[in-house]
C-alpha positions in Angstrom: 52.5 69.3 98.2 53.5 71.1 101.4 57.3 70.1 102.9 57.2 68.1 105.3 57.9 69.3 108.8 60.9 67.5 109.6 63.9 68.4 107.5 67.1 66.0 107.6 70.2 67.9 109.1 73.2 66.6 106.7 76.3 68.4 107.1 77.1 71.0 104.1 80.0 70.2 101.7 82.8 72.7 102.3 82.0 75.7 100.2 85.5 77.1 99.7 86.3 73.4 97.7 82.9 74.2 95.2 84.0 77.6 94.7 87.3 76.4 93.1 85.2 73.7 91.7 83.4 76.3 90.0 86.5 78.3 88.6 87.9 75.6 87.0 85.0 74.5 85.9 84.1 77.9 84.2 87.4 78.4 82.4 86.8 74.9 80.8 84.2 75.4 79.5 85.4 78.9 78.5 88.5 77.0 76.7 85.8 74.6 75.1 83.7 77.8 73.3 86.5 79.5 71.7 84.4 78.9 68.4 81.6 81.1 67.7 78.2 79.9 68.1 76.0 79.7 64.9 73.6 82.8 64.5 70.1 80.1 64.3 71.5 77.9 67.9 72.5 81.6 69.3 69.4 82.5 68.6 67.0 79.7 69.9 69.9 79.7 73.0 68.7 83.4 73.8 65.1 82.5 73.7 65.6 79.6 76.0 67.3 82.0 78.2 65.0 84.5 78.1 62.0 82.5 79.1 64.0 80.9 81.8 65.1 84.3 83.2 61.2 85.1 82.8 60.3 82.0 85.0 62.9 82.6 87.8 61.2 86.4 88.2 58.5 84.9 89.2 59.8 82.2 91.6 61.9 84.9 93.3 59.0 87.1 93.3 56.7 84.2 94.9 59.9 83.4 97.7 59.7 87.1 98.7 56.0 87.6 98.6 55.8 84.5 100.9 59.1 86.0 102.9 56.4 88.5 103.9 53.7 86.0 106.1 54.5 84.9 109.4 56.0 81.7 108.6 57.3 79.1 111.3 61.0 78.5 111.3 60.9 75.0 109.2 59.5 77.0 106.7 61.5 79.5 106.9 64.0 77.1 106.2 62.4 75.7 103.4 61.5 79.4 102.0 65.3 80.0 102.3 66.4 77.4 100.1 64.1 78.0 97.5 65.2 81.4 97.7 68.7 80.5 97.4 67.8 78.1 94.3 66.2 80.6 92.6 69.1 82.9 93.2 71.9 80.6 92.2 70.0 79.5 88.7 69.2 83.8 88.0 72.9 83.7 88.1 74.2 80.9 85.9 71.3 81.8 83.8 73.3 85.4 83.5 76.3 83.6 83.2 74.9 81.6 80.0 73.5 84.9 78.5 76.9 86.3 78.8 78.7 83.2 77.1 76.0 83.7 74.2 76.9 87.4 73.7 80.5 86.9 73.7 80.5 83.8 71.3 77.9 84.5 69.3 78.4 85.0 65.4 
C-alpha cells in the first residue's frame, strides 16, 4: 500500500529526555539479568536474533536501493523513516545479541 501523500506534522518528543530514558532503562534491565541465561533459551534467543538481524539486512538494503530513484520529497520523508526504523531495531537487535553473550551459561 503506497503512503499516502500527505503526512501529519506533530511536533517530535524532546530527544535529550528519551536518551536518558533509555540509560536508565538499559541499566534496569542490566540489574534485572545478573543471572545467567539457560544454555537451550540462549540458544533459541540467538536464533531469533539472527533471523531478525537477517530480515533488517534486507530492509536496510531495500531503503538504500530505493534511496537511489528520484524520489519526491514526501517520499523521501517516508524513505527516511523507514530508514531510521530499520537503523534503530539493527541496533537494539545488537544490543540484545550483546546481553545474550554476556549472560549466557
Amino acid at each position: 500500500m503506497a503512503p499516502q501523500t500527505k503526512m501529519k506534522s506533530s511536533p517530535l518528543p524532546d530527544d535529550s529526555e528519551n536518551k536518558t530514558e533509555n540509560k536508565e532503562e538499559k541499566k534496569a534491565t542490566l540489574s534485572v539479568v545478573s543471572k545467567k541465561i539457560p544454555a537451550e533459551l540462549s540458544q533459541q534467543l540467538r536464533k531469533l536474533a539472527h533471523d531478525l538481524s537477517n530480515s533488517m539486512e534486507t530492509v536496510m538494503q531495500a531503503s538504500y536501493l530505493l534511496g537511489q530513484s528520484s524520489l519526491d520529497e514526501n517520499n523521501k520523508k517516508w524513505l527516511a523513516l523507514i530508514d531510521q526504523a530499520a537503523r534503530d531495531a539493527a541496533r537494539i537487535n545488537r544490543e540484545l545479541r550483546e546481553l545474550l553473550r554476556a549472560h549466557s551459561e
